[in-house]
C-alpha positions as CSV (number, residue, x, y, z in Angstrom):
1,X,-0.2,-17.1,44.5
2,X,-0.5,-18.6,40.6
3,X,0.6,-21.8,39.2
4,X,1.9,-22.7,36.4
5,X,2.4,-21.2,32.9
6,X,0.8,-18.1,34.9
7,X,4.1,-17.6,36.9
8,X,6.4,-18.2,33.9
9,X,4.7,-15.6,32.4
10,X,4.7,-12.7,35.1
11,X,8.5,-13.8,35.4
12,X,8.9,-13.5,32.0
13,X,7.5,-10.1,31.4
14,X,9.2,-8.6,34.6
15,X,12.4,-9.4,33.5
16,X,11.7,-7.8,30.3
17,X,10.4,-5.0,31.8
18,X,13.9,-4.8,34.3
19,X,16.0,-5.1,30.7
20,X,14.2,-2.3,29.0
21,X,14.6,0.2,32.0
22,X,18.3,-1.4,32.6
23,X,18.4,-0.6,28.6
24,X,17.0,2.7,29.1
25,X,19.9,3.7,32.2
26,X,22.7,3.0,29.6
27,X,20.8,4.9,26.4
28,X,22.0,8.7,25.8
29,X,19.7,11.1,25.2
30,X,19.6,13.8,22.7
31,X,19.2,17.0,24.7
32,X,18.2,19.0,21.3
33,X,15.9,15.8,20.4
34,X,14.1,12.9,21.3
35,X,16.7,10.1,19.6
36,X,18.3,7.5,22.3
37,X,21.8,5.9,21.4
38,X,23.0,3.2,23.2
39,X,27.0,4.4,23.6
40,X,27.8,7.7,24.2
41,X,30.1,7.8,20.8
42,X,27.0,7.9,18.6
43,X,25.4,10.7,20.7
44,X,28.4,13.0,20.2
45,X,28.4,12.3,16.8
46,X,24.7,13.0,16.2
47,X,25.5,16.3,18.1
48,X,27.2,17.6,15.2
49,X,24.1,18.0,13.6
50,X,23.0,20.6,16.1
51,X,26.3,22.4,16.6
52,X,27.2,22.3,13.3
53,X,31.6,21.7,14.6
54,X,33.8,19.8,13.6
55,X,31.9,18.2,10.0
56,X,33.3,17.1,7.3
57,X,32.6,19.2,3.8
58,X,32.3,17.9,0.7
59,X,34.8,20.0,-1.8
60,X,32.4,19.5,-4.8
61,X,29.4,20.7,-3.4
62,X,29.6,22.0,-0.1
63,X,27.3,19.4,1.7
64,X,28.7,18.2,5.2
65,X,29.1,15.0,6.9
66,X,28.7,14.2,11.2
67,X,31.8,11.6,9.9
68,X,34.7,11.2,8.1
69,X,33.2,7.5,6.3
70,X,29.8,9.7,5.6
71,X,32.1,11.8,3.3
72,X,34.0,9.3,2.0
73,X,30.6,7.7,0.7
74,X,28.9,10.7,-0.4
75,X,32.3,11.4,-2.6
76,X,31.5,8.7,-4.5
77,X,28.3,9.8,-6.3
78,X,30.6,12.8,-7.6
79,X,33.5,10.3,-8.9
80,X,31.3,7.9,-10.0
81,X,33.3,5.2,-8.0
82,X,31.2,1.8,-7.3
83,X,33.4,-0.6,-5.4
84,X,31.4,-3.0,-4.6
85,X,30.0,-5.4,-7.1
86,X,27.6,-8.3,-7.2
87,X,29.0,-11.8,-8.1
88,X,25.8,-12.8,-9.5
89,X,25.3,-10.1,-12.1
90,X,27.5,-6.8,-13.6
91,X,25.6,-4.4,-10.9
92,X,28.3,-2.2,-9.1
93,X,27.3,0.0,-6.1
94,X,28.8,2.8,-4.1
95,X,28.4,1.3,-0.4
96,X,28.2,-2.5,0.9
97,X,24.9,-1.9,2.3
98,X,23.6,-1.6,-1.3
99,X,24.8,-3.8,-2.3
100,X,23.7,-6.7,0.4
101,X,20.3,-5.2,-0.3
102,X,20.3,-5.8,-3.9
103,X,21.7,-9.3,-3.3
104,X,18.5,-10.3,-2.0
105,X,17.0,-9.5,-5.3
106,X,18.7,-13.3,-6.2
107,X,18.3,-15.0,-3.0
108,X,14.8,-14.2,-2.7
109,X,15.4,-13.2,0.6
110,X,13.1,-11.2,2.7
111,X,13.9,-10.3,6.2
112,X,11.1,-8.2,7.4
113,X,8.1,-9.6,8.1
114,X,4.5,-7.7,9.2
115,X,3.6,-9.1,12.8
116,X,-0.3,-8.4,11.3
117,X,-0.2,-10.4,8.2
118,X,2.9,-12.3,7.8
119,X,3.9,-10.3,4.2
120,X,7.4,-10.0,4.3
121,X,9.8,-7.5,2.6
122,X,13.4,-7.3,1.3
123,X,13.8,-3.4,2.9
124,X,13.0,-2.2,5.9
125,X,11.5,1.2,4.4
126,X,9.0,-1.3,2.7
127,X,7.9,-2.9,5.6
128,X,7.1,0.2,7.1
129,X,5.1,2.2,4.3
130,X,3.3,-1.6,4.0
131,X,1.9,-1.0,8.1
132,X,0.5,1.8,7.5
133,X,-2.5,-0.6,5.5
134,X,-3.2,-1.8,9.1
135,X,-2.7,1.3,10.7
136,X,-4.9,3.2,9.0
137,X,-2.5,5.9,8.8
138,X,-2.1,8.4,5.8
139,X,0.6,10.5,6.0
140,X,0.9,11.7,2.0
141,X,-1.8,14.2,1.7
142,X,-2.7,16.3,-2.0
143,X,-1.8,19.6,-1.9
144,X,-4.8,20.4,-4.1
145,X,-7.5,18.2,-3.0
146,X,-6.7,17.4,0.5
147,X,-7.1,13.2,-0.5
148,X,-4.6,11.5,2.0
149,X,-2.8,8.4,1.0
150,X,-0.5,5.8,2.7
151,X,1.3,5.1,0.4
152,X,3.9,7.7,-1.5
153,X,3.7,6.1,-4.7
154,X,0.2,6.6,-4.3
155,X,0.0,10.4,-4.0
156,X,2.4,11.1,-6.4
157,X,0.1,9.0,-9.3
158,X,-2.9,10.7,-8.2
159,X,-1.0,14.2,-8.3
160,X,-1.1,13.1,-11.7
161,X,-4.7,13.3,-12.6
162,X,-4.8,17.1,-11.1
163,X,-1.6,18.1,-13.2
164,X,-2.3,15.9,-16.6
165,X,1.0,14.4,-17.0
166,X,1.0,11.1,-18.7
167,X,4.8,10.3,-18.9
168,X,3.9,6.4,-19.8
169,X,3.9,6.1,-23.7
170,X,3.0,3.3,-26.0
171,X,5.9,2.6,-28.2
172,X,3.1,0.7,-31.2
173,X,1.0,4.5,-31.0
174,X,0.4,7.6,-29.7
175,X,-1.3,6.9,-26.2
176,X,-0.2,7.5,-22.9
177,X,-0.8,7.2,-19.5
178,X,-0.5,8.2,-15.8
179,X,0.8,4.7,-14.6
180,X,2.9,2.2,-15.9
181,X,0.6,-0.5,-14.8
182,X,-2.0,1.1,-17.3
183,X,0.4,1.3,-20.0
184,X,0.9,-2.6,-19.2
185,X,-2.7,-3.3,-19.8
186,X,-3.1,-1.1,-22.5
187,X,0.1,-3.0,-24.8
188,X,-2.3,-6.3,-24.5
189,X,-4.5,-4.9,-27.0
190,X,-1.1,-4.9,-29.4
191,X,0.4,-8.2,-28.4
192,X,-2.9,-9.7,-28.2
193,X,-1.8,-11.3,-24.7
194,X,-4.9,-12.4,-22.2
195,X,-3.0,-13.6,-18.7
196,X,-6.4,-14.4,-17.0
197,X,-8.4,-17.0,-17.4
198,X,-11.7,-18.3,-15.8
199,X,-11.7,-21.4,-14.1
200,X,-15.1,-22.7,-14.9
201,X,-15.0,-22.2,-18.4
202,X,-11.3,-21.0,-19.9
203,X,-12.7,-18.2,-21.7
204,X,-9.2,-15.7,-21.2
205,X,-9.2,-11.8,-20.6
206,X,-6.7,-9.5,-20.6
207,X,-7.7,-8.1,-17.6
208,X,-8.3,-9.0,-14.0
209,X,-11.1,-6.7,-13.6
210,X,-12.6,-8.3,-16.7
211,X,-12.4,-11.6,-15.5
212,X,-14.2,-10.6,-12.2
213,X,-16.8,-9.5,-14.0
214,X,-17.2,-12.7,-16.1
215,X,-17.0,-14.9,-13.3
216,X,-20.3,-13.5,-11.7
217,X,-22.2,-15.6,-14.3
218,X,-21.0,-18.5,-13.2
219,X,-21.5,-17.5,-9.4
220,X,-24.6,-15.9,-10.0
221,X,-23.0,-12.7,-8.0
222,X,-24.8,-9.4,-7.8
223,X,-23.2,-6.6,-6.9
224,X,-24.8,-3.8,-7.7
225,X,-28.2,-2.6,-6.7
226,X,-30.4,0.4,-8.2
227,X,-31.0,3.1,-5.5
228,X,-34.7,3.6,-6.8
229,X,-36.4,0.0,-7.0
230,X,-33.6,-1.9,-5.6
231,X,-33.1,-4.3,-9.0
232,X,-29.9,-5.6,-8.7
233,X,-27.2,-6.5,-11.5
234,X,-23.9,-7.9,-11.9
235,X,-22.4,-5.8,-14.0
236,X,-22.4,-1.9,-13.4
237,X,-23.2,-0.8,-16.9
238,X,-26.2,-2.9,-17.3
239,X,-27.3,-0.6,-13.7
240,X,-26.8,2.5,-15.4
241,X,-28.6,2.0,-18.6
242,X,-31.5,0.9,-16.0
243,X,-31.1,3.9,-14.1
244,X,-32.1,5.9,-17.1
245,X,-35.6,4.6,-16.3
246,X,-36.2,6.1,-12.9
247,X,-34.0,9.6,-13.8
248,X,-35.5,10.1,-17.8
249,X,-32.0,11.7,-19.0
């Protein structure tokens, strides 16, 4: 028999265990699906899905509701009705879970937290698209590449460089681009604006990349490395003009 913190622990996680299966007893299951609910209440509601009685249809467009309160929500987007609004700004919103979510946006609260890395998150969807970093798992994949992506935002900006569309425009001239980050960068070259600056030596840049760059002749860094002689540099334009050597084009 253990001692100690060795017992605690066994006696811990068996009466975990005997509260997920007593957990497990009281859940109702789905016989269409694989979704628990804990009182059988939910579970006939959820049915409705599958048998399609007893919903509640919208008069404006037809769509219907498992519950009366569903309806009553969804109503809202057709009479424009916003009744709850926050006391720290003029937003109004259509339900109070939208609002307590955008409430967070002036508390700074951020309720979800990754159990990898500690980065927390004001939704839960957010916290969930951010796992899939440690997960390794990329659910968004290009139709017309096959390039997979974690992140949704992600596929949909990289749909962009198959389709052309630059819906970003510079309001000082005619350029545009595929992200709005890029269209950030680019309005530095009007506004003159240079956010990063070394450490070592306080020479500014307008952009982070740039920076990097500059701080490898401080550090002596590197990076890159010619296939053919193995001559390294620290810049990557510096390697291609070298390359030139070994290839004659």
């Amino acid at each position: 028999v253990r001692t100690g913190d060795n017992v605690e622990t066994f006696s811990t996680s068996r009466e975990q265990q005997q509260q997920e299966d007593h957990r497990a007893k009281r859940s109702h299951h789905c016989p269409h699906c694989e979704e628990l609910f804990p009182i059988l209440s939910k579970l006939k509601i959820h049915l409705k899905i599958h048998t399609g009685k007893n919903l509640y249809p919208c008069s404006d467009c037809g769509k219907r509701f498992t519950t009366a309160g569903s309806l009553t929500v969804h109503r809202r987007l057709h009479t424009g009705e916003k009744p709850y609004s926050c006391s720290d700004c003029v937003k109004c919103f259509t339900t109070s879970a939208h609002l307590e979510v955008h409430q967070r946006t002036h508390t700074g609260e951020k309720p979800y937290s990754c159990s990898d890395c500690g980065t927390s998150f004001s939704l839960l969807c957010n916290l969930k698209t951010h796992e899939h970093i440690h997960t390794g798992v990329k659910p968004y994949s290009c139709s017309d590449c096959g390039k997979s992506f974690s992140l949704l935002c992600n596929l949909k900006t990289h749909k962009r460089r198959h389709t052309g569309l630059k819906p970003y425009s510079c309001s000082d001239c005619v350029k545009s681009f595929t992200t709005s980050t890029e269209l950030k960068v680019h309005q530095r070259t009007h506004t003159g604006e240079k956010p990063y600056s070394c450490f070592d030596c306080g020479v500014r840049f307008s952009q982070r990349c740039t920076l990097k760059q500059h701080e490898r002749i401080h550090t002596g860094e590197k990076p890159y490395s010619c296939s053919d002689c193995g001559r390294i540099f620290s810049q990557p334009g510096p390697l291609k003009r070298h390359e030139r050597i070994h290839t004659g084009v």
